[in-house]
C-alpha positions in Angstrom: 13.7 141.2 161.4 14.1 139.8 165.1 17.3 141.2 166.9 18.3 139.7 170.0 20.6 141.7 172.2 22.6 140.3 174.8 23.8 142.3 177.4 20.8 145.2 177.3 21.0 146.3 180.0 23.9 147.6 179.5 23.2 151.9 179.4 25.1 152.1 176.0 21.5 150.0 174.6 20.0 153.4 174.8 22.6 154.5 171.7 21.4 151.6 169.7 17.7 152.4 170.3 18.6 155.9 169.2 20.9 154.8 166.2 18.0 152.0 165.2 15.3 155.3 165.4 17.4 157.2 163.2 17.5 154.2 160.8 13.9 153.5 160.6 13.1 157.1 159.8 15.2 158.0 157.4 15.0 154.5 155.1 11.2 154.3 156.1 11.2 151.0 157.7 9.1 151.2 160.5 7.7 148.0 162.2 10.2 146.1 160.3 12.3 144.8 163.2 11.6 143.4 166.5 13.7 144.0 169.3 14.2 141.7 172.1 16.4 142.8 175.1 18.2 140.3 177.6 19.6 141.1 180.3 20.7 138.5 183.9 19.6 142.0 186.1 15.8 142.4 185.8 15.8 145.6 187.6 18.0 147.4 185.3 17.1 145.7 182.1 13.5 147.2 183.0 15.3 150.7 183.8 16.7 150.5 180.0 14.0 148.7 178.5 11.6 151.8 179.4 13.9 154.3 177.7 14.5 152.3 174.9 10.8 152.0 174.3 10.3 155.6 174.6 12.7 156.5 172.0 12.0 153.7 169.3 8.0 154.8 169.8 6.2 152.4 167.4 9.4 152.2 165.5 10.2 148.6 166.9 8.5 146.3 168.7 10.3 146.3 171.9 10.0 143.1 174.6 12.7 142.5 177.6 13.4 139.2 179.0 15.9 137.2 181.8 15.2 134.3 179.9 18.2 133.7 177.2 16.1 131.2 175.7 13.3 133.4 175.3 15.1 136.1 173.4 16.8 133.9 171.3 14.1 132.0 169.4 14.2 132.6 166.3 16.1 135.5 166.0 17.4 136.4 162.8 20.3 138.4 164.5 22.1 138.5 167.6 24.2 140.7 168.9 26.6 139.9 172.3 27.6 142.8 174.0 28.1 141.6 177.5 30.7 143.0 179.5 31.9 139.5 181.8 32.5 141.2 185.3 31.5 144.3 184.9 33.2 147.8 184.9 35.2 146.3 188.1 37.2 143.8 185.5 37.5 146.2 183.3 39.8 147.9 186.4 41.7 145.0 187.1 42.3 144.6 183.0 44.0 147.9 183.2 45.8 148.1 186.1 47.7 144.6 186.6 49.4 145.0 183.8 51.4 147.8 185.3 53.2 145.2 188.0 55.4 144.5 184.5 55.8 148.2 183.8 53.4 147.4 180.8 50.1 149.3 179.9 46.7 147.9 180.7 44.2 147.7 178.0 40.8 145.2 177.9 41.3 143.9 174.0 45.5 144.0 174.1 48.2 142.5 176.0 47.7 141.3 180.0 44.7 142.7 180.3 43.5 141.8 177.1 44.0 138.1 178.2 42.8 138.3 181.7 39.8 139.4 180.1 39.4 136.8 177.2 39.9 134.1 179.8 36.8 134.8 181.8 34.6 136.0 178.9 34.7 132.9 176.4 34.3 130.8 179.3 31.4 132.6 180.7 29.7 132.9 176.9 29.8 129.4 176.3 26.3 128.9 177.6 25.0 131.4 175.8 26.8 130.3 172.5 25.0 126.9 173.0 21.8 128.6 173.6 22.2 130.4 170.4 22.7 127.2 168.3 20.0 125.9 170.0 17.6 128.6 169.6 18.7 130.5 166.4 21.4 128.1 164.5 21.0 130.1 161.4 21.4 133.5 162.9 24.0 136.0 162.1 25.9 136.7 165.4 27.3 139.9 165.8 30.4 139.9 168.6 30.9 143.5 170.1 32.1 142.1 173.8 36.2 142.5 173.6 38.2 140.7 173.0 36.4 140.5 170.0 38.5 139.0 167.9 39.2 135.6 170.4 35.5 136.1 171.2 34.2 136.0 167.8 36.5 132.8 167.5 35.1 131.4 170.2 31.6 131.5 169.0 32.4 130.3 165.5 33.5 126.7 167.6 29.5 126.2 168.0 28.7 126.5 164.6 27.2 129.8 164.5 28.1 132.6 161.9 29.1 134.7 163.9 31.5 138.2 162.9 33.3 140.7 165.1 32.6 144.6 164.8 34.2 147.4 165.9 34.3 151.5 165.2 38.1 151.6 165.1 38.3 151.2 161.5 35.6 153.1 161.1 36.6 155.6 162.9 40.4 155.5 161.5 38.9 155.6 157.6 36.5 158.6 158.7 40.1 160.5 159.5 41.9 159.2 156.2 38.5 160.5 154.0 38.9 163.8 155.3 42.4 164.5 154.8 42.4 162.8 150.9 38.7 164.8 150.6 36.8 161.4 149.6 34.0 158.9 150.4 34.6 156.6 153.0 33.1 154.2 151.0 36.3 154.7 148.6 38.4 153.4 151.5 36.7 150.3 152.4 39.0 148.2 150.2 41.9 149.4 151.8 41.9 148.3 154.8 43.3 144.8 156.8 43.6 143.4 160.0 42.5 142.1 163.2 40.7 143.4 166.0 42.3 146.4 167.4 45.5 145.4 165.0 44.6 147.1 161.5 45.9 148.9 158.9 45.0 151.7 156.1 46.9 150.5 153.1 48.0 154.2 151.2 48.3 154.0 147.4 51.9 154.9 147.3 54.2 156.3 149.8 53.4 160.4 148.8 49.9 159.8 150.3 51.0 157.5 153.3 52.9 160.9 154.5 49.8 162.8 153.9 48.5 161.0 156.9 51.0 161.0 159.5 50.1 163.5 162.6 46.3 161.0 162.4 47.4 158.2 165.0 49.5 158.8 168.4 51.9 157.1 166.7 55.7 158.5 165.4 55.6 159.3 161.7 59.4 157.3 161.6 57.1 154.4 162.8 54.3 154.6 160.2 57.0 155.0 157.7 58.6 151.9 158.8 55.2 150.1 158.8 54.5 151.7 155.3 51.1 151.8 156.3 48.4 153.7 158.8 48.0 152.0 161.9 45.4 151.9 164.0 46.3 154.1 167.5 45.7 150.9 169.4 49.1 150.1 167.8 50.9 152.0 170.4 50.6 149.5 173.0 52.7 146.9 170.3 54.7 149.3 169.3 55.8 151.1 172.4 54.5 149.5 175.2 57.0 151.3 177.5 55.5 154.8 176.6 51.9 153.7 176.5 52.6 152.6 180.3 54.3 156.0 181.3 51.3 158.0 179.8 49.1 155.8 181.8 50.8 156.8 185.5 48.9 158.8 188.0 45.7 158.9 185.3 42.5 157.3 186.7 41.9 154.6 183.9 39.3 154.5 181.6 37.2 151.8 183.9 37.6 154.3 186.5 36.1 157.0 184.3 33.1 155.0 182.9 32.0 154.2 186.4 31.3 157.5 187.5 29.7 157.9 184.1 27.8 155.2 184.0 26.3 155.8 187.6 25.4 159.4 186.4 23.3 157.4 183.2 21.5 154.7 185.2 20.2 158.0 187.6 18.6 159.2 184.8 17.3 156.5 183.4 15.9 155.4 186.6 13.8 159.0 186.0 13.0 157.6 182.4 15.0 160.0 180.9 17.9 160.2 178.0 21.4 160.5 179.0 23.2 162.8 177.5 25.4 160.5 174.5 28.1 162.8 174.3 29.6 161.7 177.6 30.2 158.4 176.5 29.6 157.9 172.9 28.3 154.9 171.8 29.6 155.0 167.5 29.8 151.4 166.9 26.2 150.8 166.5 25.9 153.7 164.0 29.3 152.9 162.3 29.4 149.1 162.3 26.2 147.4 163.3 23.3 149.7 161.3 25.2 148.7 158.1 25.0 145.3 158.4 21.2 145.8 159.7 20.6 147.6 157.0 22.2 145.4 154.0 19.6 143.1 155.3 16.6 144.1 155.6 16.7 146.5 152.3 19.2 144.1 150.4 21.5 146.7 149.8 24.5 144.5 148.7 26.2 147.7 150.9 30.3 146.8 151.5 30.8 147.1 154.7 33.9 146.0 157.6 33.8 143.1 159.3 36.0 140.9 161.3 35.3 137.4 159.7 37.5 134.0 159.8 40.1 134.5 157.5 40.0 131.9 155.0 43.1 132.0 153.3 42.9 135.7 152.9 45.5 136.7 154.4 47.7 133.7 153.4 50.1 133.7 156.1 47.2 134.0 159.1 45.6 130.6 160.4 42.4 130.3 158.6 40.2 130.3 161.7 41.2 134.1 162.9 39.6 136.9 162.7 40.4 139.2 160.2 39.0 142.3 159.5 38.2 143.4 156.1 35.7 144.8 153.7 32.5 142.4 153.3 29.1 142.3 151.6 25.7 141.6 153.2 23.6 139.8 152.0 19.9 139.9 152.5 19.9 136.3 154.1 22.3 138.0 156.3 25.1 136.0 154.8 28.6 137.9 154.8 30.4 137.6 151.8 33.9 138.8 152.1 36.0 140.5 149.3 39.7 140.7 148.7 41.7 142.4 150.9 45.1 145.0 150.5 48.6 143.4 150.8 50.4 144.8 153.7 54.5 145.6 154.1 56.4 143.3 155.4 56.8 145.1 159.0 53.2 145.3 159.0 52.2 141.4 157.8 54.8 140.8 160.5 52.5 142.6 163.8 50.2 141.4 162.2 51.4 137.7 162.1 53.1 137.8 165.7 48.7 139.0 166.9 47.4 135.9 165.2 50.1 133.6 167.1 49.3 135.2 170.1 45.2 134.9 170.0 46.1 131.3 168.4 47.6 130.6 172.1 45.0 132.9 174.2 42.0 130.4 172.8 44.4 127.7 173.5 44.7 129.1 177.2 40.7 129.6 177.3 39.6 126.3 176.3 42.3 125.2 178.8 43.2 127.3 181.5 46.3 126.5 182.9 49.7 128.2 184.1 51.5 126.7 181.4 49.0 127.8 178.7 48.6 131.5 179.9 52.3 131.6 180.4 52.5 130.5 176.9 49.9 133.2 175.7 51.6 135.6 177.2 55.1 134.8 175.8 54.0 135.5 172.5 52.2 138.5 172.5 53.9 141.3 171.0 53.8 143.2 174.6 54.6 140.6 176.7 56.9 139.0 174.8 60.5 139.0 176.2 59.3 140.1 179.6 61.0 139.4 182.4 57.6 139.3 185.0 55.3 136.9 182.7 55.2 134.7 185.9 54.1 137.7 188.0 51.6 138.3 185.3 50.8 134.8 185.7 50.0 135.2 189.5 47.9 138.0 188.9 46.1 136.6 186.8 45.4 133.5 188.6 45.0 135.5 191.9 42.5 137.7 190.8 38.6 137.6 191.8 37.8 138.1 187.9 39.8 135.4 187.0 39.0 131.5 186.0 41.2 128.8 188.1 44.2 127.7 186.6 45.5 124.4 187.2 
């Protein structure tokens, strides 16, 4: 199996080497993949290519390369992890947001926004390079937001899915408290990315749950489902924003942790995963990986277009759901839980709003972002969406807007 990665050199790569070792030892598949690594900085995609060698030892075959083209051919998967702009857009995604008393997050909201406007435009060359160079590869979209990103790439033709650890990591919680499989839980849940939803039996075991999510149990109740905890920005942006105040923000905190990796692996050593964990690629990507190189028919969770699923959704969004893989590395996706009202409702006003963000990325312009803005459930209503607007427009990471 040929993997492409782009994005390698980013330090969390290491994490997948070490997930992808795990894999090959335990389901005795050595020297059944070949990893190719692309990265635009040759210096640190070397830095993270010599780790990653070191820990996949004769597991893999490893190669690193600036060329896109080069790492594409043929590839029988690819997954995009680039972060556009760097840990620096990151900070701007989380702070600007705060002029409108609103909280700053990379995947929801302003910042959310600010972000999918330069990423999709600055991943369209590599989307074309993929059709190109690996039309029938199955593209896996980690780079936020990865529900407009995943989107984006399906506009080129390519079969492309979104994955994330959320609901993963959100099932994993539920499993414990009801003392089952996670596997038992894959069919219950829904949604889109960063906007999803464990659908209880029956209310009894819904308030089983509560205390799981930063959320208020009166809220979940109303919902009549689990949210994710990324719900609180939707939900309560106000007290999302206040919590935020006088914190450094998360950007802040993965540059100082991120300098403290690429010093050690300038040494050729490991840093240490625990100080920022890396579980997608263990929860979301080695699945899929697996399902196709051992044909596992394995169910697994995957943000794919929705097709009618959810009925009241636009067709082309992403939904995330429970899906088989198929050893072609085709993604079959399976019925999903009907939500509550309150719930469909979010869930509805997100898919409106990335509707009008893909609008706004394919054509840039005050009036579109202003539009984008307007109806996303934590922008919407607010009195500063034009100094939102200007921010946006204003900012180094940002893309003109006519």
């Amino acid at each position: 199996m040929r993997i492409a990665v782009v994005g390698a050199s980013s330090t969390a790569t290491v994490q997948f080497a070490a997930a992808l070792a795990h894999w090959t030892d335990e389901q005795d598949t050595r020297g059944t993949v070949q990893l190719r690594l692309f990265g635009r900085d040759g210096y640190r995609l070397g830095v993270v290519t010599n780790v990653v060698t070191r820990i996949l030892h004769e597991r893999a075959a490893v190669m690193a390369t600036t060329h896109l083209e080069t790492s594409l051919h043929d590839a029988d998967l690819v997954m995009v992890q680039a972060r556009v702009g760097g840990l620096p857009a990151r900070q701007f995604d989380e702070t600007f947001p705060q002029l409108a008393d609103l909280p700053g997050e990379e995947t929801l909201g302003p910042g959310g926004l600010a972000n999918a406007l330069r990423t999709v435009r600055e991943l369209a060359p590599t989307f074309e390079a993929i059709a190109r160079c690996a039309p029938s590869a199955l593209v896996l979209v980690l780079t936020n937001p990865a529900g407009i990103v995943r989107q984006a790439a399906a506009s080129y033709g390519l079969r492309a899915i979104e994955v994330c650890e959320a609901p993963h990591v959100l099932l994993g919680l539920v499993a414990d408290v009801l003392d089952c499989p996670v596997e038992e839980l894959l069919d219950r849940y829904v949604g889109m990315n960063h906007v999803g939803f464990y659908v209880p039996h029956d209310g009894d075991e819904l308030a089983r749950l509560h205390g799981l999510v930063p959320i208020a149990g009166e809220e979940i109740e109303r919902l009549g489902v689990l949210p994710l905890g990324y719900l609180r920005y939707y939900l309560d942006p106000g007290a999302a924003w206040r919590s935020q105040l006088g914190r450094p923000t998360r950007a802040e905190q993965l540059m100082v942790i991120e300098h403290e990796a690429r010093v050690l692996l300038s040494a050729v050593e490991v840093p240490d995963p625990q100080a920022r964990p890396s579980p997608w690629y263990a929860l979301a990507v080695l699945p899929i990986i697996d399902g196709i190189v051992r044909s596992s028919g394995a169910t697994v969770l995957a943000g794919c277009a929705n097709d009618a699923r959810v009925a009241t959704l636009p067709n082309a969004a992403t939904v995330e759901g429970p899906a088989v893989v198929e050893r072609s590395g085709r993604i079959a996706t399976r019925n999903l839980p009907l939500l509550p009202a309150p719930a469909l409702e979010l869930l509805e006003a997100h898919a409106h709003y990335e509707e009008r963000a893909l609008e706004a990325c394919r054509r840039p312009t005050r009036s579109s972002v202003r539009s984008a803005l307007e109806a996303n459930p934590m922008t919407k209503g607010s009195s500063k969406v034009d100094a939102l607007v200007d921010a946006i427009a204003n900012s180094p990471f940002g893309v003109r807007l006519s």
